[in-house]
LUMLOLUM-144227 format. One line per 4 residues: number of its first residue (from 1); their letters; for each residue z, x, y of N, C-alpha, C. Coordinates in Angstrom, 1 decimal, padded with zeros to 4 digits, always signed. Each point is the difference from the previous one (the first is absolute). Example, Ala and Ser with C-alpha at 12.3 -4.5 7.8 and 13.67 -1.06 7.14 Angstrom:
1 = as = +007.8 +013.2 -005.7 +000.0 -000.9 +001.2 +000.0 +000.9 +001.2; -000.7 -000.4 +001.1 +000.0 +000.9 +001.1 +000.8 -000.8 +001.1 $
***
This chain:
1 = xxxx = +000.0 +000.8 -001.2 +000.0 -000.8 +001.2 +000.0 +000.9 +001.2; -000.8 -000.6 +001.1 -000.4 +001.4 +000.9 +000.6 -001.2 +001.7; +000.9 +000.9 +000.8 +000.1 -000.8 +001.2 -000.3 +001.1 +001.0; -000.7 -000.3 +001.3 -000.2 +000.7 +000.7 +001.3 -000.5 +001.4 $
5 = xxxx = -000.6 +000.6 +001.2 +001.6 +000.0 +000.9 -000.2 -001.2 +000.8; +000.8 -000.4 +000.5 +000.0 -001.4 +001.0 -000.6 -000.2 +000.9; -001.1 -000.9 +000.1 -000.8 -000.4 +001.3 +000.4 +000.1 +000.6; -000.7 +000.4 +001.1 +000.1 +000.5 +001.9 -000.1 -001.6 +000.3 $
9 = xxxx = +000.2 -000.2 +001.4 -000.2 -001.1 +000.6 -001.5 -000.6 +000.4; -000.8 +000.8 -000.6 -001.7 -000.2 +000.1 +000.1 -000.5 -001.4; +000.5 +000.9 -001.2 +000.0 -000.2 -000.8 -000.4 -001.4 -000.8; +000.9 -001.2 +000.7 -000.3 -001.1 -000.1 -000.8 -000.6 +000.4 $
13 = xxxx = -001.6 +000.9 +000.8 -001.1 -000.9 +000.6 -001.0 -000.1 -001.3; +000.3 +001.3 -001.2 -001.0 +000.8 -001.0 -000.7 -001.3 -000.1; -000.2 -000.6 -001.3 -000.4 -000.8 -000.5 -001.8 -000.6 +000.5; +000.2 -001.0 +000.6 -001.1 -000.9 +000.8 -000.5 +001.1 +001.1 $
17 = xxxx = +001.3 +000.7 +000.9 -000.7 +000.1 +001.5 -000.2 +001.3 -000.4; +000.4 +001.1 -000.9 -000.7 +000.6 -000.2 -002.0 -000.1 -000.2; -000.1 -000.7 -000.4 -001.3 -000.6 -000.2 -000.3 -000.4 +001.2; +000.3 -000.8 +000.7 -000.7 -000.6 +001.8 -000.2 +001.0 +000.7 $
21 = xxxx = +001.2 +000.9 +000.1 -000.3 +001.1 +001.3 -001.0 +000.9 -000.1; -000.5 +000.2 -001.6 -001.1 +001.2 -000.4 -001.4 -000.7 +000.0; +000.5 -001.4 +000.1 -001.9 -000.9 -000.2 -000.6 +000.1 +000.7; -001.2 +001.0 +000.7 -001.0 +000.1 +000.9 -000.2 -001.0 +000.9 $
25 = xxxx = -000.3 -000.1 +000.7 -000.4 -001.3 +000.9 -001.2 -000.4 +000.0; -000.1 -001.3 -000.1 -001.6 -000.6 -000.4 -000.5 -000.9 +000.7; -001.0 -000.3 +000.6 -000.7 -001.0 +001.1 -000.2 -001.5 -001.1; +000.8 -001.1 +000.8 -000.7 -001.1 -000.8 -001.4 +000.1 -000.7 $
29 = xxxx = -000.7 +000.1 +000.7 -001.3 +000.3 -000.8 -000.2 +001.0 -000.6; +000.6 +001.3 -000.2 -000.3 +000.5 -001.1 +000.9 -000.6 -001.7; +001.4 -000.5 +000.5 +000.7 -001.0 -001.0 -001.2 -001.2 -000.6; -000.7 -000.6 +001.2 -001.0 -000.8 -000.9 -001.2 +000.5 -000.7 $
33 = xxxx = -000.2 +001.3 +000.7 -001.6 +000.4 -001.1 +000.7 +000.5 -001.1; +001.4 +000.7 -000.2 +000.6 +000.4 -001.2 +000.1 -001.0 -000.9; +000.5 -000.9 +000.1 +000.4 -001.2 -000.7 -001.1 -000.6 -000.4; -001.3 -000.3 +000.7 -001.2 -000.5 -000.7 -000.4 +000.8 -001.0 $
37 = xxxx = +000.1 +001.3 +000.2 -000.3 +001.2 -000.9 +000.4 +000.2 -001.2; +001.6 -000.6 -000.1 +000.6 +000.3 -001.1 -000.4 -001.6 -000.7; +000.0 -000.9 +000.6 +000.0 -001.3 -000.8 -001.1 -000.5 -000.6; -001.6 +000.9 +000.8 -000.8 -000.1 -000.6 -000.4 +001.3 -001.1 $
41 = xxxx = +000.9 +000.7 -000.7 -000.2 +000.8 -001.1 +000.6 -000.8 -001.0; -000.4 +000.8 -000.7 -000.3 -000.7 -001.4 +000.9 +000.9 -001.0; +000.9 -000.3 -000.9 +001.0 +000.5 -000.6 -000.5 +001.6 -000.2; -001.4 -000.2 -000.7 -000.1 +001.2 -000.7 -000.5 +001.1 +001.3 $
45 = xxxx = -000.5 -000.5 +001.5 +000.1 +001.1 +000.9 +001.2 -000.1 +000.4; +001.1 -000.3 +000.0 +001.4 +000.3 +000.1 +000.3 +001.2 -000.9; -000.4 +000.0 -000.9 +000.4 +000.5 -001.1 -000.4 +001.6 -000.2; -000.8 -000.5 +000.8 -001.4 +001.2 +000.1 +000.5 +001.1 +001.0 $
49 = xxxx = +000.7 -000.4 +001.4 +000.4 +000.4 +000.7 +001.4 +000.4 +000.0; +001.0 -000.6 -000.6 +001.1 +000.2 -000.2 +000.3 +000.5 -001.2; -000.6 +000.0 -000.9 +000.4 +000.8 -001.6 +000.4 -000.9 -000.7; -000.2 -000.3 -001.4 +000.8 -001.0 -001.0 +001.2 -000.2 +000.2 $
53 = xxxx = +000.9 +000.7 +000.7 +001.3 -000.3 -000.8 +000.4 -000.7 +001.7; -000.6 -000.8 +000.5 +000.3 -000.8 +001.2 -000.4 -001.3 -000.6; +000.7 -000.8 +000.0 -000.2 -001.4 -000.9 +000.8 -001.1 +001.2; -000.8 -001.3 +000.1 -000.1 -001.1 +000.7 +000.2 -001.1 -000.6 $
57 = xxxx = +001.2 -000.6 +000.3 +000.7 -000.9 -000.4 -002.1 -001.2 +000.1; +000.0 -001.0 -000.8 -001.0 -000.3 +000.0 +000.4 -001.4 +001.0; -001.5 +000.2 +001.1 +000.3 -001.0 +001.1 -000.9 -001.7 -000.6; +001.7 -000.7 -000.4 -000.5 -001.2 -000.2 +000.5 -000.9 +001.2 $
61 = xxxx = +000.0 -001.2 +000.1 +000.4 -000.8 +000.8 +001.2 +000.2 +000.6; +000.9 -000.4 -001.5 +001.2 +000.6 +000.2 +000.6 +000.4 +000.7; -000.4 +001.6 -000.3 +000.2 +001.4 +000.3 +000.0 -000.3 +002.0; -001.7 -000.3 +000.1 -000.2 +000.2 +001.3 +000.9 -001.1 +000.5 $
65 = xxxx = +000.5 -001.2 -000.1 +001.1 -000.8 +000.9 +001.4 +000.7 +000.2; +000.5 +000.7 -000.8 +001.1 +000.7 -000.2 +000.2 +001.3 +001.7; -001.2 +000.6 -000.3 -000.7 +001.0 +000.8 -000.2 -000.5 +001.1; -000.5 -001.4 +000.4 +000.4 -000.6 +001.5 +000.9 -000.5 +000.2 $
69 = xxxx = +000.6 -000.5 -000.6 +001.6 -000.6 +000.2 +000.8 +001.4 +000.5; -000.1 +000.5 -000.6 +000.6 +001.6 +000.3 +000.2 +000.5 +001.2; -001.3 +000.2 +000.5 -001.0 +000.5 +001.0 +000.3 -001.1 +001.0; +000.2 -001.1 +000.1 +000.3 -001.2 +001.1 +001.1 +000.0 +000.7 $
73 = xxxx = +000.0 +000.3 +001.0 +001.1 +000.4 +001.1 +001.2 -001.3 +000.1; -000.8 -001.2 -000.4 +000.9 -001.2 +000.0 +000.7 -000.3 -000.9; -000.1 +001.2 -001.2 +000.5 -000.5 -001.8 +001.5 +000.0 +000.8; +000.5 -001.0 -001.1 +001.9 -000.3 +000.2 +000.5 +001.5 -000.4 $
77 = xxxx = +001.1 +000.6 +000.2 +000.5 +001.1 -000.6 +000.1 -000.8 -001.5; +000.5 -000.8 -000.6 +000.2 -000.6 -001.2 -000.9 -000.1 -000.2; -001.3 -000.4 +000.2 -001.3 -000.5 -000.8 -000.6 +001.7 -000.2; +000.3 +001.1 +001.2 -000.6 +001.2 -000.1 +001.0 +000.3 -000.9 $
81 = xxxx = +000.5 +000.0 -000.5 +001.1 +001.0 -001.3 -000.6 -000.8 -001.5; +000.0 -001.3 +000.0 -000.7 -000.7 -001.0 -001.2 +000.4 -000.2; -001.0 +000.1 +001.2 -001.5 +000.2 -001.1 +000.0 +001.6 -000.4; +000.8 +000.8 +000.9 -000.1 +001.2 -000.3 +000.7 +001.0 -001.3 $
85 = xxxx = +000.9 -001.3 -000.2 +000.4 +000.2 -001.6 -000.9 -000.6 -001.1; -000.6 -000.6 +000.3 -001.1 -000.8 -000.5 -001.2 +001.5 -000.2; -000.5 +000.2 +001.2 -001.1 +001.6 -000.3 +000.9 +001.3 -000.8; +001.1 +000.2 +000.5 +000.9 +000.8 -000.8 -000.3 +000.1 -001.3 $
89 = xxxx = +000.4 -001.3 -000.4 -000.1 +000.1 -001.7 -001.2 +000.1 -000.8; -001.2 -000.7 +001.0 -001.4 +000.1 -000.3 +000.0 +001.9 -000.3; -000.2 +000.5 +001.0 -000.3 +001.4 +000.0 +001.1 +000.6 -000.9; +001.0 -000.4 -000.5 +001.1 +000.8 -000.9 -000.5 +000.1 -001.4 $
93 = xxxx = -000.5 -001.5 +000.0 -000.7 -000.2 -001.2 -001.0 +000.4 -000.3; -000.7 +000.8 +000.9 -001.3 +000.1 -000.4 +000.2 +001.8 -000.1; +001.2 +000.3 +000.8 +000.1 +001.4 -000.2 +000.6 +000.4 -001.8; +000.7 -001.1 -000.2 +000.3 +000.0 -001.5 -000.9 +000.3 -000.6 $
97 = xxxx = -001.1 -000.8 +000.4 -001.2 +000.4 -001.2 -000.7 +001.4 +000.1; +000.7 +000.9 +000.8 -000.9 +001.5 +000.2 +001.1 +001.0 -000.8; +001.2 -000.9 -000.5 +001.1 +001.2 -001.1 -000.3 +000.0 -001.2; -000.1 +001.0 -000.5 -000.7 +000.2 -001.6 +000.5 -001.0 -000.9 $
101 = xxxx = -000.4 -000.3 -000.9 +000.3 -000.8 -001.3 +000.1 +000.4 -001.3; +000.9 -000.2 -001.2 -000.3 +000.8 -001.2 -000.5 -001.6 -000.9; -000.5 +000.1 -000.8 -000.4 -000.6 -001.4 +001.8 -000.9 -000.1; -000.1 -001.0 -000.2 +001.4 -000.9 -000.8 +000.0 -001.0 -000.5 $
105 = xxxx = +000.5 +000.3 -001.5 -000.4 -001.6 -001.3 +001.1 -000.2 +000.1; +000.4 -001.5 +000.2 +000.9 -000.8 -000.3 +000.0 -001.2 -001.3; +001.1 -000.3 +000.0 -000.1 -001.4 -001.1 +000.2 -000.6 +000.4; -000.6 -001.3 -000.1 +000.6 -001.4 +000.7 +000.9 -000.7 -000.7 $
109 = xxxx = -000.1 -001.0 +000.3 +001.3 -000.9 -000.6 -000.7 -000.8 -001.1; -001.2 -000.1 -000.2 -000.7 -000.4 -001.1 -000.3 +001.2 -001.3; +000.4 +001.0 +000.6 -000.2 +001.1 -001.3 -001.2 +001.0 +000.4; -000.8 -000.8 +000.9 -001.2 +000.8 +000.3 -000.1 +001.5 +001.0 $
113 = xxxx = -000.8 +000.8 +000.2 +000.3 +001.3 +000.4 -001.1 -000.3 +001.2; +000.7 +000.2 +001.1 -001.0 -000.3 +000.9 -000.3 +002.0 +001.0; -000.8 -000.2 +000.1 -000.9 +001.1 +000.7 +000.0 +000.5 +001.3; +001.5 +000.4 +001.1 -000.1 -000.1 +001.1 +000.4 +001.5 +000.5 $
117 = xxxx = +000.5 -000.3 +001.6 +000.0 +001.4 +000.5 +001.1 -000.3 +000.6; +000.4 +001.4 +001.0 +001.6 +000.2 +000.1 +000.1 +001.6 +000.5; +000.8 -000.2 +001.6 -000.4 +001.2 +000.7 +000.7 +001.0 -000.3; -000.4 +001.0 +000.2 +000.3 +001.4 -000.2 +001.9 -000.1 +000.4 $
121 = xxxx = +000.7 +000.7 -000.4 +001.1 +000.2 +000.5 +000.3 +000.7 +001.3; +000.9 +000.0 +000.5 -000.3 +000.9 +001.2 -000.5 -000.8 +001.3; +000.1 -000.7 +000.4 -000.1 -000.6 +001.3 +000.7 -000.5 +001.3; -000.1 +001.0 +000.7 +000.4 -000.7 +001.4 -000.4 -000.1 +001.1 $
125 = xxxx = +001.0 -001.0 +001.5 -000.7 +000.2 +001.1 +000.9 +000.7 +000.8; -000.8 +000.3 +001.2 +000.8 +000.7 +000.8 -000.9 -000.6 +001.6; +000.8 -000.8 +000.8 +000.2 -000.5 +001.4 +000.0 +000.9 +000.8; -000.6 +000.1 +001.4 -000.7 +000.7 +000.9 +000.9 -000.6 +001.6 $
129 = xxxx = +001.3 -000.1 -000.3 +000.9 -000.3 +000.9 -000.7 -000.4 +001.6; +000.0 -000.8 +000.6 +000.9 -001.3 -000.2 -000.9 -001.0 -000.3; -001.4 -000.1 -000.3 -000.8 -001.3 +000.1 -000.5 +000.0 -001.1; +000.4 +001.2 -001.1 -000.6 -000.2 -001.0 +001.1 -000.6 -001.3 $
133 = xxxx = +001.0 +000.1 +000.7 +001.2 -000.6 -000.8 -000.4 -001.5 -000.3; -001.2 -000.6 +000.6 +000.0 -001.3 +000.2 -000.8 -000.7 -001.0; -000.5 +000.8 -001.0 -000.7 +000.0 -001.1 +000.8 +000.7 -001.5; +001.3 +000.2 +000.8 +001.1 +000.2 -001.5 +000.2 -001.6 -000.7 $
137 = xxxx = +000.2 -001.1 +000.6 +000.3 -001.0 -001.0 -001.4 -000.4 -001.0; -000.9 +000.4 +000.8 -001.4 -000.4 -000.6 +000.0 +000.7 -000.9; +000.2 +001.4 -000.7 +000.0 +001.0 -000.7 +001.3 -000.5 -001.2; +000.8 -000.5 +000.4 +001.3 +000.0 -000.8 -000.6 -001.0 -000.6 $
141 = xxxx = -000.1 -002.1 +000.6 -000.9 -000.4 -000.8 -000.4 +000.3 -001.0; -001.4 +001.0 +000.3 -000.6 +000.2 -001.2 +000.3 +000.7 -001.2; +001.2 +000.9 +000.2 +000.3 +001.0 -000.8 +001.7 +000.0 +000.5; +000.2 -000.4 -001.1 +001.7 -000.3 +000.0 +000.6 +001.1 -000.4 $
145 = xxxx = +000.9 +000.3 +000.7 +001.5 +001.1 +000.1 -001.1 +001.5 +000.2; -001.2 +000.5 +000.7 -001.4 +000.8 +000.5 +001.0 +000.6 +001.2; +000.2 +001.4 -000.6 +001.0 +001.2 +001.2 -000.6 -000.1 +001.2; +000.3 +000.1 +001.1 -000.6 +000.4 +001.3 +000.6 +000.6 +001.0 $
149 = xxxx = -000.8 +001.2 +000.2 +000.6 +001.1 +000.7 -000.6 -000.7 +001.9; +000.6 +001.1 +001.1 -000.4 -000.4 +001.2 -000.8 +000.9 +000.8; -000.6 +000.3 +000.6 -000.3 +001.0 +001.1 +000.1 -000.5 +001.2; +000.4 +001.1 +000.7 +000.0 -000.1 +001.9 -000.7 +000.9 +000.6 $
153 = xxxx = -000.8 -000.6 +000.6 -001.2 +000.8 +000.6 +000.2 -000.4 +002.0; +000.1 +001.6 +000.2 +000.3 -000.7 +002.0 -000.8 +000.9 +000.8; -000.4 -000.7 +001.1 -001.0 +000.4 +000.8 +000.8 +001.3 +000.9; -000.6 +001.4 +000.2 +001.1 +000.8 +001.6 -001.0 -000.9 +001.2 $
157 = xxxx = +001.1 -000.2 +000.6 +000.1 -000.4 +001.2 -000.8 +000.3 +000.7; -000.7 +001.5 +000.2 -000.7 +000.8 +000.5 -001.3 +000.0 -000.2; +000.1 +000.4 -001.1 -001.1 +000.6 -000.8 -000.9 -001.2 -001.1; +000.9 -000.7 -000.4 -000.5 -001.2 -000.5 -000.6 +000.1 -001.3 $
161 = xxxx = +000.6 +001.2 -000.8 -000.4 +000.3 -001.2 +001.3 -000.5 -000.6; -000.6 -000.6 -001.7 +000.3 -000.7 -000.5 +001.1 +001.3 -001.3; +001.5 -000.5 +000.0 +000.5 +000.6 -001.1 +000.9 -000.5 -000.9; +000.6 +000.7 -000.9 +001.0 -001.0 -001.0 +001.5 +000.4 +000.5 $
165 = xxxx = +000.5 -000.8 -000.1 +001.6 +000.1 +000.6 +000.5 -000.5 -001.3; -000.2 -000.3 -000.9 +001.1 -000.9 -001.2 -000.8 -000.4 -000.7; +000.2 +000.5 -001.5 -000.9 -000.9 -001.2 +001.0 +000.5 -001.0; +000.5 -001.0 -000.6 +000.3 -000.5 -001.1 -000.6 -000.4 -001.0 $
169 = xxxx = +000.2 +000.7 -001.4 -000.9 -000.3 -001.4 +000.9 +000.3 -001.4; -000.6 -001.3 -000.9 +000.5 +000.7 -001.3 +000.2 +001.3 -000.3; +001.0 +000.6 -000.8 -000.7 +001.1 +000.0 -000.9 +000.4 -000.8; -000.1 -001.1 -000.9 -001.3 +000.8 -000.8 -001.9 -000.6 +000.3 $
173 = xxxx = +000.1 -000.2 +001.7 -000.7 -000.6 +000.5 -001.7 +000.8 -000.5; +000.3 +001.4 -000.1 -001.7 +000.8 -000.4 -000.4 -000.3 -001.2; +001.1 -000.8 -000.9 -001.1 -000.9 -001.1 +000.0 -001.1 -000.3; +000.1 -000.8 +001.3 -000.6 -001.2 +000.1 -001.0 -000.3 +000.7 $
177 = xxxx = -000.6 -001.1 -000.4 -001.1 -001.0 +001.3 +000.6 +000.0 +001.0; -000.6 +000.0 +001.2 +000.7 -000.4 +001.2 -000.6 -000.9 +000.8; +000.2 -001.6 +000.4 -000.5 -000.5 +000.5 +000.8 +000.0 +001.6; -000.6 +000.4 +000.8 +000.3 +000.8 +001.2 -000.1 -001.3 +001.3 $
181 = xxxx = +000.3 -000.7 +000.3 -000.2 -001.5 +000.7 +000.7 +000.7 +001.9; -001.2 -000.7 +000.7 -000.5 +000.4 +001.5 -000.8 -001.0 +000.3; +000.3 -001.3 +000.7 -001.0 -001.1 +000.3 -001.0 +000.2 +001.1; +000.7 +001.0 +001.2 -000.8 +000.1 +000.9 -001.0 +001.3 +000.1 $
185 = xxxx = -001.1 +000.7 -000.1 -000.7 +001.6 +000.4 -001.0 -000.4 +000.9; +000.5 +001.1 +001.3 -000.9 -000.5 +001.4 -000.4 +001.0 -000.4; +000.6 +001.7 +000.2 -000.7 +001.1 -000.4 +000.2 +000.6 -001.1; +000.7 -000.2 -001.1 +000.2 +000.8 -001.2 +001.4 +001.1 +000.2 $
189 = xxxx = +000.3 +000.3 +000.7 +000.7 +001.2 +000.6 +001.2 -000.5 -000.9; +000.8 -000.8 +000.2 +001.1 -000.4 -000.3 -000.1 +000.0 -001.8; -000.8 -000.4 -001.0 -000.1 +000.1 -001.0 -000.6 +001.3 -000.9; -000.6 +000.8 +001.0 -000.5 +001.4 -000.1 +001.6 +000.8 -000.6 $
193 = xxxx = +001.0 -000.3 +001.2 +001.3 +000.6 +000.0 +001.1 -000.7 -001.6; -000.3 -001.2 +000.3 +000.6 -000.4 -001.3 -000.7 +000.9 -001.5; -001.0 +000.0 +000.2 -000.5 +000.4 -001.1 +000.5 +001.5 -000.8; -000.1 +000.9 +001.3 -000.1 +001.0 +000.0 +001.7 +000.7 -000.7 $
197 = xxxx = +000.4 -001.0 +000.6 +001.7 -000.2 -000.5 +000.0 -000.3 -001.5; -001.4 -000.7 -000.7 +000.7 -000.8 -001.2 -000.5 +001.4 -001.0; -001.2 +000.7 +001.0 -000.3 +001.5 -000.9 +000.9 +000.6 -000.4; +000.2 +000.5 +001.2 +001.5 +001.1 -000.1 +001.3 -000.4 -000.6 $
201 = xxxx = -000.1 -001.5 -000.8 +001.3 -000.5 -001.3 -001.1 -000.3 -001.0; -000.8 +000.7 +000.2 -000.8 +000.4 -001.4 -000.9 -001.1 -001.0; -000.3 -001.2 +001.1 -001.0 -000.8 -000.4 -001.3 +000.2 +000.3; -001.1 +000.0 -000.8 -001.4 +000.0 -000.5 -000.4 -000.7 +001.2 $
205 = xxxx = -000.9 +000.4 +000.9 -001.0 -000.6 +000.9 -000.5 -001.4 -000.6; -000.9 +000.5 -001.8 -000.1 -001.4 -000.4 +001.0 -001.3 -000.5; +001.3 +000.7 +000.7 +001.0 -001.1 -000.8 +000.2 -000.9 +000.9; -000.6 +000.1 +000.9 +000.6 -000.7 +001.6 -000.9 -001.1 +000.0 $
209 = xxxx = +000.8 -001.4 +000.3 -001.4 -000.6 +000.4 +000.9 -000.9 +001.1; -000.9 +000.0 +001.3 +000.7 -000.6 +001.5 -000.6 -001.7 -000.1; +001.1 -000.6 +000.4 -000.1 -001.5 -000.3 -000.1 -000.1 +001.7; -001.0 -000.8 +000.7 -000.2 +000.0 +001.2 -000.1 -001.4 +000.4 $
213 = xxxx = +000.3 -000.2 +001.0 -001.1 -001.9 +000.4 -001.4 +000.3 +001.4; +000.8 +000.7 +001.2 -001.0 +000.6 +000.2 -000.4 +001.2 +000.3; -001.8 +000.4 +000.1 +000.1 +001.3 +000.3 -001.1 +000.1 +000.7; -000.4 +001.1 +001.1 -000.7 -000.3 +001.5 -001.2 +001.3 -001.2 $
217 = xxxx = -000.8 +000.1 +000.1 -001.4 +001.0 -000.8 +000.9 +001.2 +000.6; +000.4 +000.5 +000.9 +000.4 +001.5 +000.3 +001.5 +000.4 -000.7; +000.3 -001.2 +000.0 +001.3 +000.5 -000.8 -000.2 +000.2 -001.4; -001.3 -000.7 -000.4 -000.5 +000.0 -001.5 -000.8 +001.4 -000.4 $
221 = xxxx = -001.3 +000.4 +001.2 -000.4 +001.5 -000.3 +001.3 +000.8 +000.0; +001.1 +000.0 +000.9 +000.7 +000.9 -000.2 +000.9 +000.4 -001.2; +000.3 -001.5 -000.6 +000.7 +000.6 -001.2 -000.9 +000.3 -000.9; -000.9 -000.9 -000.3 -001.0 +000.5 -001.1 -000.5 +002.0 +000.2 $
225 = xxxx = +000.0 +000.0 +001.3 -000.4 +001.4 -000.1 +001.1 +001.0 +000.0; +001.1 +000.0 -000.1 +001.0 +000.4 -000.2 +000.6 +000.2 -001.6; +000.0 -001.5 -000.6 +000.3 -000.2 -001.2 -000.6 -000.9 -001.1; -001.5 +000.6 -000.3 -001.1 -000.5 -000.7 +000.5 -000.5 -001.7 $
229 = xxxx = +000.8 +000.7 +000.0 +000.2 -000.6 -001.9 +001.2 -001.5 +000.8; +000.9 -000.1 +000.8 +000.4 -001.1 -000.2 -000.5 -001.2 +000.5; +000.5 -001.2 -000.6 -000.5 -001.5 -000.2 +000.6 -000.3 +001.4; -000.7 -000.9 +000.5 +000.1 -000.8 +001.2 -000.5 -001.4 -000.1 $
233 = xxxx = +001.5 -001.4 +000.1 -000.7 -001.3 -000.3 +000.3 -000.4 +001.3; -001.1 -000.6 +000.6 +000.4 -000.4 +001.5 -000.3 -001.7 +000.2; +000.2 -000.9 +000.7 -000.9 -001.0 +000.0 -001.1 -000.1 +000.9; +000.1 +000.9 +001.0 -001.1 -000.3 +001.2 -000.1 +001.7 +000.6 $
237 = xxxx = -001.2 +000.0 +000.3 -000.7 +001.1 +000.9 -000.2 -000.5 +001.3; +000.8 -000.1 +001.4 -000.4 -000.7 +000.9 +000.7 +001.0 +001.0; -000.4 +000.5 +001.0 -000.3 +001.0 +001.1 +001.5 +000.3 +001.3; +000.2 -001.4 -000.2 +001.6 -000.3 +000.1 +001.1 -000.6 -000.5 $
241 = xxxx = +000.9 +000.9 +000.1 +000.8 -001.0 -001.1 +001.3 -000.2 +000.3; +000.6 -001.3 -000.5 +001.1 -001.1 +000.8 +001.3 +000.8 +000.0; +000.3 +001.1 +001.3 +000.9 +001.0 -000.4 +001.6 -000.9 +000.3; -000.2 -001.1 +000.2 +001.2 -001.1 +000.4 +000.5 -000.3 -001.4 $
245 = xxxx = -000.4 +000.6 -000.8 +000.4 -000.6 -001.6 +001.5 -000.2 +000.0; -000.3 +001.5 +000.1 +002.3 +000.4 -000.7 +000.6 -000.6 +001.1; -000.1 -000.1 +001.6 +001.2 -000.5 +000.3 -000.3 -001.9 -000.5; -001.0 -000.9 +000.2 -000.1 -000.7 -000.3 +000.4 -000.6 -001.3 $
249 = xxxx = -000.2 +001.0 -000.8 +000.5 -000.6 -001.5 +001.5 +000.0 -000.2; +000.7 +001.5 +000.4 +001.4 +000.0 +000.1 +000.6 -000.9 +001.4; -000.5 -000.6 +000.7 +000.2 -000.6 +001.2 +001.0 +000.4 +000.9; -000.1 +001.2 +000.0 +001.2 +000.9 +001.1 -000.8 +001.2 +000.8 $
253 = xxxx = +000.9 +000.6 +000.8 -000.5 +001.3 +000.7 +001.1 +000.9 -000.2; +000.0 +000.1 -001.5 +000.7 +001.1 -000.2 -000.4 +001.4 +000.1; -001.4 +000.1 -000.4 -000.6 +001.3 -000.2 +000.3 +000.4 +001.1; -000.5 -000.3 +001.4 +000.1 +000.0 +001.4 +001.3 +000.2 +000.8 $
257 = xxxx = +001.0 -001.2 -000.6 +000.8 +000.0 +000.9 +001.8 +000.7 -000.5; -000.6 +000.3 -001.1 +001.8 +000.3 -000.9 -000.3 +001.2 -001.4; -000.3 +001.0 +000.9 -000.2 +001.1 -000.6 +001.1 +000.5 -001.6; +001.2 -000.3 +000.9 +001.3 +000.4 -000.5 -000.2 -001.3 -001.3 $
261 = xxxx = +000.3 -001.2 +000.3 -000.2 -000.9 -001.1 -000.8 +000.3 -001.1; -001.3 +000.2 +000.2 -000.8 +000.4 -001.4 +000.2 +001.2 -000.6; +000.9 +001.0 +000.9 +000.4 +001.1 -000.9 +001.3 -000.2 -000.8; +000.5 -000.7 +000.2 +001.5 -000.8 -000.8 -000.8 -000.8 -001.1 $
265 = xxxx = -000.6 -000.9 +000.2 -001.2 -000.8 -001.4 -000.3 +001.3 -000.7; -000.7 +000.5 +000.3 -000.6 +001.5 -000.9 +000.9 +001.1 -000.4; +001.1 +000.0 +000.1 +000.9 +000.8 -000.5 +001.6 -000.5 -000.6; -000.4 -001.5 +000.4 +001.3 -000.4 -000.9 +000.2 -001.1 -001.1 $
***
């Protein structure tokens, strides 16, 4: 189990605004020729451009009402926490399906031997402090009594490079899956650093796979070109993205306004 030293008073912006303050600045119209860009590609030039192991929650009806409800400035805080547990578990589940499988025969209750599968041992997640905690019950859900470690990632004040202040992990985290959960990537920066952290405790680049909801194309070249063997399930490629998530879903201004408090949460 690995802890690093106590957030600074920035410390508690890491998460989301690490991501805002590094996101380039973009002219409405270039957000709209981006967005026509991406929505008129077609999975497999997605695929083409980003590498296989970038995978898109598949846009059904669904999916896409979830994604404006989300996105709609007028959602209730209660209706925004509802549909967004709602996408949560969509993308959880769909990240399940990227953890290996072995061969498993069972018996039934009729005597018969039926032909199924059954995941590898070894699985966990690990939360990307504070907004990514918001996709732990979605994860537990699916995978009951599923360890999960934390990271804290905080912006300098200054400099506005992204680092780890606190991560927490099994300790036998380098031989497990790691389903690594971060709903918001404006630029990648913030997950680049998580990552880098889950190396140096001795997990496999391919063991990682980042459970996302959204992700802007530059946060997406950046990780992919950073870290090509791991899996990436996102639900949307869209140019900007709803960085109001975490305070909105946790309905506070903690990150912002009570430095000291979230260092007491994370250490006691």
């Amino acid at each position: 189990m690995c802890t690093g030293g106590s957030p600074s008073s920035n410390g508690s912006q890491a998460g989301d605004s690490t991501e805002t303050e590094q996101q380039p600045p973009a002219t409405q119209q270039q957000e709209q020729t981006l967005r026509r860009a991406i929505e008129a590609s077609t999975t497999e030039e997605i695929l083409a451009e980003y590498g296989e192991n970038l995978k898109l929650l598949t846009l059904n009806s669904q999916v896409a009402e979830l994604l404006t409800i989300i996105r709609d400035k007028n959602t209730s805080r209660s209706d925004f926490k509802f549909y967004a547990d709602r996408l949560i578990r969509l993308v959880i589940e769909e990240s399940l399906n990227q953890l290996p499988y072995t061969d498993c025969d069972v018996e039934t209750p009729t005597g018969a031997i039926y032909e199924g599968l059954k995941y590898r041992s070894g699985n966990c997640g690990v939360s990307i402090i504070r907004s990514g905690e918001a996709m732990e019950q979605g994860l537990r859900d699916c995978c009951r009594s599923i360890r999960i470690g934390k990271i804290l990632v905080e912006s300098d004040a200054n400099t506005h490079e992204a680092r780890v202040v606190y991560a927490r992990f099994p300790d036998d985290i380098g031989s497990r899956q790691v389903l690594l959960m971060y709903p918001i990537m404006s630029t990648g920066n913030t997950v680049l650093q998580a990552v880098n952290v889950l190396r140096e405790h001795g997990v496999p680049e391919k063991c990682i796979i980042l459970s996302n909801l959204f992700c802007t194309p530059v946060a997406a070249r950046t990780v992919v070109n950073a870290f090509p063997k791991m899996k990436i399930l996102t639900s949307e490629l869209h140019p900007v993205a709803p960085n109001h998530f975490g305070q909105k879903y946790f309905d506070d201004e903690l990150e912002e306004e009570d430095p000291q408090l979230l260092s007491n949460i994370i250490f006691n």
